[in-house]
Structure formats: structure tokens, C-alpha cells
C-alpha positions in Angstrom: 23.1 -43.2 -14.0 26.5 -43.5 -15.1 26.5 -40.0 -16.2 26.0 -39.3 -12.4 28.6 -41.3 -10.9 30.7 -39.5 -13.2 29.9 -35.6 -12.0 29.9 -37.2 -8.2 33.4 -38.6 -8.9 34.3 -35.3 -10.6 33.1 -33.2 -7.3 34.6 -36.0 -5.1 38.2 -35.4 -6.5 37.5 -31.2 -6.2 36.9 -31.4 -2.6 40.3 -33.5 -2.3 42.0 -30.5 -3.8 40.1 -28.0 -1.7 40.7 -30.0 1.4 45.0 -29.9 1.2 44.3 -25.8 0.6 46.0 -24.2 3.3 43.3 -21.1 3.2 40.0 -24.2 3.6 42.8 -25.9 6.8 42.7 -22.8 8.2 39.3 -21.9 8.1 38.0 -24.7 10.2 34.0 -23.9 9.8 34.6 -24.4 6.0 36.6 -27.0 6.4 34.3 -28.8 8.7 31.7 -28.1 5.6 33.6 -30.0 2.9 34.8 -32.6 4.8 32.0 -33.7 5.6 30.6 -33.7 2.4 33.9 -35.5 0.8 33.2 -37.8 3.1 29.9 -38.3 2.4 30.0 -39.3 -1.5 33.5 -41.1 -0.4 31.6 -44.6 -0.8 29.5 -43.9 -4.0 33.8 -43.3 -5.6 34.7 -46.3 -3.9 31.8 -48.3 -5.9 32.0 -46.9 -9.3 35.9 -47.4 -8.8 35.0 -50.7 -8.3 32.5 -50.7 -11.2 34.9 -49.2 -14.0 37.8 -51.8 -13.0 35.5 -54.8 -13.3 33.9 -53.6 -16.8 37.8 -52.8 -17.6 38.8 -56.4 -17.1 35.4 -57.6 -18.5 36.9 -56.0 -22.0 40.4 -57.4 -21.7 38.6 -61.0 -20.8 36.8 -60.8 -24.1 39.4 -59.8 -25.9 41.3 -62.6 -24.7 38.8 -65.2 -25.5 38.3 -63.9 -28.9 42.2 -64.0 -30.0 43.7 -66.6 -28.1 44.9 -69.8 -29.8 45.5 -71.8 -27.5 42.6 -73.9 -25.9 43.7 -74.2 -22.4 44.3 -70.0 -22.2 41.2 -69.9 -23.9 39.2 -71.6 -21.4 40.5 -69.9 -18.5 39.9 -66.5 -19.8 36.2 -67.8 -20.4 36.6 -68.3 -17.0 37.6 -64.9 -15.7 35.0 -63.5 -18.5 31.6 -65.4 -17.0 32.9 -64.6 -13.1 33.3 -60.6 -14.3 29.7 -61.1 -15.8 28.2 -62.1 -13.2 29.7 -59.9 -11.3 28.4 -56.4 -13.2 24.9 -57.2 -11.9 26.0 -57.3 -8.4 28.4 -54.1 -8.5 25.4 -52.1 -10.6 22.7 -53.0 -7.8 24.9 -51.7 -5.0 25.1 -48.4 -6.7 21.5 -47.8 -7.4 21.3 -48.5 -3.5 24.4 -46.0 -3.1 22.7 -43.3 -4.9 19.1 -43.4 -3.4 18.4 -40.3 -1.7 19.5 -40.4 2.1 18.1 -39.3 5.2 19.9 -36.4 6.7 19.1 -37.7 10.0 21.2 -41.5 9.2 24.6 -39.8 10.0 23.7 -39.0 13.3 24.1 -40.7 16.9 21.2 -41.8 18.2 18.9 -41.6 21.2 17.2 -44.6 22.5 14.0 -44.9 24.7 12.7 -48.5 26.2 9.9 -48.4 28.0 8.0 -51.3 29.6 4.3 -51.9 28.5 1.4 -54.3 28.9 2.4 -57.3 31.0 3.2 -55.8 34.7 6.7 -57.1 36.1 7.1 -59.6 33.3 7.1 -56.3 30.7 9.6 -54.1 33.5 12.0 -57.5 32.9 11.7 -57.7 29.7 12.6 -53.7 28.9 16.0 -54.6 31.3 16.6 -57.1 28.5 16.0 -54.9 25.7 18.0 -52.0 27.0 21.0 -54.8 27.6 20.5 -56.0 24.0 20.9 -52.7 22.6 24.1 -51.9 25.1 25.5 -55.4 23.9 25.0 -54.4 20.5 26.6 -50.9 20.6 29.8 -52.5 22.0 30.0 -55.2 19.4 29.7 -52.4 17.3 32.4 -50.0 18.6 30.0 -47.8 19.4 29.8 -45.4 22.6 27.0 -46.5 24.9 25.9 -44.0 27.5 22.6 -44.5 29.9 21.1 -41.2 30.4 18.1 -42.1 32.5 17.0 -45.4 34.0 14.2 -45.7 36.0 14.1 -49.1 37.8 10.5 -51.1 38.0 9.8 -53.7 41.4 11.6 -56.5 40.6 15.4 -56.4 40.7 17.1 -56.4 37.8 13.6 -55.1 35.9 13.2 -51.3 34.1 10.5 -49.3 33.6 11.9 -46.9 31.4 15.6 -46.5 30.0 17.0 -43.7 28.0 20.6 -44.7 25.9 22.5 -42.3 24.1 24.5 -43.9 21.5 27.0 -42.8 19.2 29.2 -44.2 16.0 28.9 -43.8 12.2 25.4 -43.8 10.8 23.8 -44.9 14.0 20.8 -43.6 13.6 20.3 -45.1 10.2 21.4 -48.4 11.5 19.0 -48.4 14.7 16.2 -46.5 13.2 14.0 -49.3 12.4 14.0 -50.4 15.7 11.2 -48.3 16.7 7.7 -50.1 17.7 6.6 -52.2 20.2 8.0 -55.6 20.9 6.4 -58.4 22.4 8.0 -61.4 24.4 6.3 -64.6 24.8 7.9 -66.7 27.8 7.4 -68.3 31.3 7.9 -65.6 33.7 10.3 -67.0 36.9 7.3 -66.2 38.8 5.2 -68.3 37.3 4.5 -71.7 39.7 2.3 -73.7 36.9 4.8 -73.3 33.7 2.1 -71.3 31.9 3.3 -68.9 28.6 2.8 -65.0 29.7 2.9 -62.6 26.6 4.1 -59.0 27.2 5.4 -55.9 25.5 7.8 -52.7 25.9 8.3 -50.4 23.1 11.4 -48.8 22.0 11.8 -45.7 19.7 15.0 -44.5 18.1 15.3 -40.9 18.0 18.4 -38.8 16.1 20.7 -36.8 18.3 20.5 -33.2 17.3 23.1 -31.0 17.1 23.2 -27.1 18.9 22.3 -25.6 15.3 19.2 -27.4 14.8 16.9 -26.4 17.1 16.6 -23.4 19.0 15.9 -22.9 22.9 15.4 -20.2 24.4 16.5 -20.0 28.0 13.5 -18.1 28.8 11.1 -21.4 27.6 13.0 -23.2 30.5 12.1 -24.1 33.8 15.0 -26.2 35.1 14.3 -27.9 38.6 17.5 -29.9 40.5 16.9 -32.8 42.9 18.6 -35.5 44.8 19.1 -38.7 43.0 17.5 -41.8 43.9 19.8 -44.1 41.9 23.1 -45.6 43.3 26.1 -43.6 43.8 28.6 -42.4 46.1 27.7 -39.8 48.8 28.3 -36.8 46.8 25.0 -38.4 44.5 22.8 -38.9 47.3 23.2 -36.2 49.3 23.5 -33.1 46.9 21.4 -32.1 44.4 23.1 -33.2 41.2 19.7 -35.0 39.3 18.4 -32.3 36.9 14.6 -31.8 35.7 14.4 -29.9 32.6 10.8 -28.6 31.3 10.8 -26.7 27.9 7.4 -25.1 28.5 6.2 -23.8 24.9 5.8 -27.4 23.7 5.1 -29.2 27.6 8.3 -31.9 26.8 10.2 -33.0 30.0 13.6 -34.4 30.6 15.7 -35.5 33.6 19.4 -37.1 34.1 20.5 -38.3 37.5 23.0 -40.9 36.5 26.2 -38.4 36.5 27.9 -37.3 39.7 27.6 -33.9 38.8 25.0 -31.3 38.2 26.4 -29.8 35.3 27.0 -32.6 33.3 23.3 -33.8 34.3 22.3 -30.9 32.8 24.3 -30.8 29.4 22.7 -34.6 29.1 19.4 -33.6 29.9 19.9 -31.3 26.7 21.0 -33.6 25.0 17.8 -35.2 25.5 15.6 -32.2 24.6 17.4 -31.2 21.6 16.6 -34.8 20.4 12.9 -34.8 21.2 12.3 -31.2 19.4 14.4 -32.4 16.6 12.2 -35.1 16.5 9.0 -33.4 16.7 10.3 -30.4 13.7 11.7 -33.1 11.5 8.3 -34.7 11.8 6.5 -31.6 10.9 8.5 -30.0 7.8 9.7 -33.8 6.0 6.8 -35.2 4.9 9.1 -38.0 3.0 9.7 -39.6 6.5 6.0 -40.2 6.8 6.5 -44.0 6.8 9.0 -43.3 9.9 6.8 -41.6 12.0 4.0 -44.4 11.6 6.3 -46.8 12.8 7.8 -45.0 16.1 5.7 -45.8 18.8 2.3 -44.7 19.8 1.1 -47.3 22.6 2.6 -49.9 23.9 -0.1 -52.6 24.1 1.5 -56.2 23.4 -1.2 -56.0 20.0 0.7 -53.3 18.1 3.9 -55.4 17.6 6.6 -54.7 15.4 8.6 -58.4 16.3 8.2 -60.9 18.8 10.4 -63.2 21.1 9.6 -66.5 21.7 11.0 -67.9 24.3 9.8 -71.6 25.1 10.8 -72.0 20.7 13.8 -70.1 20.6 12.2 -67.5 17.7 12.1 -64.3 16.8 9.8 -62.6 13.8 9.8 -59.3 12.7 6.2 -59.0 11.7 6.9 -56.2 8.8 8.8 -58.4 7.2 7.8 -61.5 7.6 11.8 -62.1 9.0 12.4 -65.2 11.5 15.3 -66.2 12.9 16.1 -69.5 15.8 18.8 -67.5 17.0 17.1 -65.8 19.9 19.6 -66.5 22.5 22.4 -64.7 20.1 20.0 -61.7 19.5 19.2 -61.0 23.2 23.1 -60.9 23.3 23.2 -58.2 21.0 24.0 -60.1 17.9 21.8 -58.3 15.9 23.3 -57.9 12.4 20.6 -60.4 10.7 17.7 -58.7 11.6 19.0 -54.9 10.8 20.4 -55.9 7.9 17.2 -57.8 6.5 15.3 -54.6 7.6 17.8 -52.1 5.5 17.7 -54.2 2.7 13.7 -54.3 2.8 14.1 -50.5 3.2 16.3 -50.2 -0.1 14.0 -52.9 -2.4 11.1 -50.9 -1.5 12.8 -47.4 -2.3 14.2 -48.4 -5.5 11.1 -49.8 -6.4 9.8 -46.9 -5.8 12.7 -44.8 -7.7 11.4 -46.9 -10.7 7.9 -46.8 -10.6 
């Protein structure tokens, strides 16, 4: 392994040279290349860096216990020795993790789709929450949080589908495992006799694609404008800025009417199709992200859960996991750091358990 970190921090300080070239500056595709690829192993460096220093000052420690006289210098250098120790374990886990094979797709932004299920207006509410938890959850992030597409249920306030678009560093591969169908267990406002209602919406997290990775023809596109039916200023509702795109060899259909324009309906509404056929050809030719697919959502009855959200006892489980946290008032607010990172860190045991098998 070490051997490996080596070569990695050996191709990590070439691309630093290549990068200050004046011929790479100036030739910005290439440039675009490498940086991205510098930055790419820039953490592994940062953790074997991190993992030579420590063993470095393991060796000094030792040798200090071994010749020192006096017992007082002694002791605290057995001190600094044990703390080092049991430190190694730590910094040598982190970059088994750091060198598992990664997902092209966890770099990218991410496309997000909440769509009520079983449960009538209770399940339209409860995809409104969703869709805020994820918005609150971008921002705590620093993440950009665009709505693309909302399509409001009866109730105010309730949504019967949402699409977000959602960009930052490794989004995707942060949000990925959000995908399934969640079920909420709570007294609905409407309900007169205090009795629990259970209901689902399911979510899936698609990557953003970029212009280079799938190909549409013009020609495969029937592209139909409209009036919106959302809120906006005159201009909205009296012009035809909504666009309906349908890319006809594979039947998929997208719309955007929450911009004030047509064009940039249009260049989000392509945004949206790029992601879907991304999707559906990243499905098809890496059969590695079979476990993935199985968990993006097929259906959403309230029986196919992924995690539930129970309200009257203040819980939520993540039934893949067997993760429960009391915090569910935090969570709706977007804090979701304990339940991502319990599900990344599931993700990693399980592939380096498999690395090892």
C-alpha cells in the first residue's frame, strides 16, 4: 500500500510542475485536464503526509525513551510515544478509505427528485418537507440550491413533485444515498381524533451531467413552450416562458417554468435531461454501481422504506443500517451530517471489506 502512496505522491508533485508550465496555462483544455486530476489525489498527499510525519516522530519518541536518563523526560516521551501509537492505526485506516476506488459520478453536482407517494395530502406535505430539508441542508452546506420544477399538491404549502439542482464539492457522493422511499409517521393537522397516519414520498439523487457525456441530437427533440402556472410577475403568466422538452428515442420528459425567461427554462430543462440519460447510460455500461441502482427508487409505497420519521417520538431510523437518531426536529432542519456520514462510513466498511475478501 505504501508503495502506492509513494507513486501517487510522485505523480501528485509532477502535475504541480506541469501546472506552473506556461505552455499547460496556456492551453486551457489541458490544463483543465490536470488540474483536475492534481486535485483529485490532492487529499490522498495530504494523508500520507500526515502518515510519514507521525511514523517520523513515532522514531524520535522511541529513541528518546530508549536513551534518556532522566525519569521525568523519560516518562513524558512514553507519553508522546503511546499517543503516536495509537495514533498510526487511525491515520492507516483513513488511507485504505482514501484509496478505495471512487465513483466517477461523486464529484459531480447533483439532481434531486421528491415526489409524494402513498398517504394522499399527508404524503404532498410531507414531500414540501423533504424538499425544505434538503434546501436547508444545501445552505448549511455552502452549497448552490436551485428549484427547477415544483409542482404544488391541494393543500398549501404541500408538493407533489419537486426537482432541485444542487451544486458544491462531491455532492453527489455526499447525497447519493439518499435515494429510496421515506416514510413519515405523524398526526396529520387534519386529523380531528389524534390518530397516527403513516405516509411516504421518495426521493432519488441523480448526477448532473456534463455536455460531453451524453449526446442529443436536436433531431430526437420535440420541444413544446407554455404559459406558467406558478407565481411570478406578468411577463411569467402571460408569455410563454415554461418549456416542455421530450427526447423521443428513449420517451423521457422534462419541463422548467420557474425562470422568467424562456431561454433559461430551456437550458434547465437540459440540464434535467442530460441528468436522466446520464443516469440511464451510467446504469447500463457500470455494472459495479449495481447496489446503486437497487436502491434509487422504483415505487413509492410507504412498505419499501429506506428510513422513517416518527413524529409523535421524535425518531428517525434508517432501516439499511439499523441508524437511529432523537434528533428529528434538527434533521427536518437540514442538520443532516449524522445520518450521511453513518451511511458513508457503512459504504466504506463494506467496500474495504470487500477490498480484503
Amino acid at each position: 500500500m505504501f508503495d502506492k502512496l509513494q507513486s501517487i505522491k510522485d505523480k501528485y508533485q509532477t502535475l504541480e510542475q506541469q501546472l506552473s508550465d506556461p505552455d499547460v496555462v496556456s492551453d486551457q483544455p489541458r490544463y483543465r485536464k490536470l488540474n483536475k486530476e492534481y486535485s483529485g489525489l490532492k487529499e490522498i498527499v495530504q494523508a500520507y503526509d500526515a502518515w510519514v510525519s507521525n511514523r517520523t516522530q513515532l522514531e524520535q519518541a522511541a529513541l528518546m525513551v530508549k536513551g534518556e536518563e532522566d525519569p521525568a523526560m523519560r516518562e513524558l516521551a512514553q507519553a508522546e510515544l503511546d499517543a503516536l501509537q495509537a495514533r498510526m492505526p487511525e491515520l492507516e485506516q483513513e488511507l485504505k478509505v482514501l484509496l478505495l476506488p471512487k465513483d466517477e459520478a461523486d464529484t459531480r453536482n447533483a439532481i434531486i427528485e421528491v415526489r409524494a407517494g402513498t398517504g394522499g395530502d399527508e404524503a404532498t406535505l410531507f414531500a414540501a418537507d423533504l424538499m425544505r430539508m434538503y434546501q436547508r441542508y444545501a445552505e448549511r452546506q455552502g452549497w448552490s440550491c436551485q428549484l427547477i420544477e415544483v409542482s404544488e399538491g391541494s393543500v398549501p404549502g404541500s408538493v407533489k413533485e419537486a426537482v432541485l439542482e444542487i451544486g458544491g464539492h462531491d455532492v453527489y457522493g455526499i447525497l447519493k444515498f439518499e435515494s429510496g422511499v421515506h416514510r413519515v409517521q405523524r398526526v396529520p393537522e387534519t386529523e380531528t381524533q389524534g390518530r397516527i397516519h403513516t405516509s411516504a414520498a421518495s426521493v432519488a439523487v441523480l448526477p448532473e451531467a456534463e455536455e460531453v457525456d451524453v449526446e442529443i441530437r436536436k433531431e430526437d427533440l420535440r420541444i413544446d413552450t407554455f404559459r406558467s402556472g406558478g407565481k411570478g410577475g406578468q411577463n411569467v403568466n402571460k408569455v410563454e416562458t415554461a418549456v416542455r422538452i421530450t427526447h423521443m428515442p428513449s420517451g423521457l420528459v422534462v419541463a422548467c417554468q420557474e425562470e422568467r425567461s424562456q431561454l433559461q427554462n430551456r437550458e434547465r430543462a437540459m440540464k434535467m435531461l442530460r441528468a436522466k440519460l446520464y443516469d440511464i447510460q451510467i446504469a447500463e455500461q457500470q455494472k459495479h454501481r449495481a447496489d446503486l441502482r437497487r436502491s434509487m427508487v422504483t415505487t413509492g409505497d410507504r412498505s419499501a422504506k429506506i428510513r422513517t420519521y416518527n413524529f409523535p417520538q421524535s425518531r428517525v431510523t434508517d432501516h439499511r443500517i439499523g441508524f437511529t437518531s432523537h434528533a428529528l426536529p434538527q434533521i427536518m432542519q437540514g442538520e443532516l451530517d449524522s445520518v450521511i456520514q453513518a451511511l458513508r462510513l457503512h459504504d466504506q466498511a463494506e467496500r474495504l471489506q470487500a477490498e480484503t475478501a
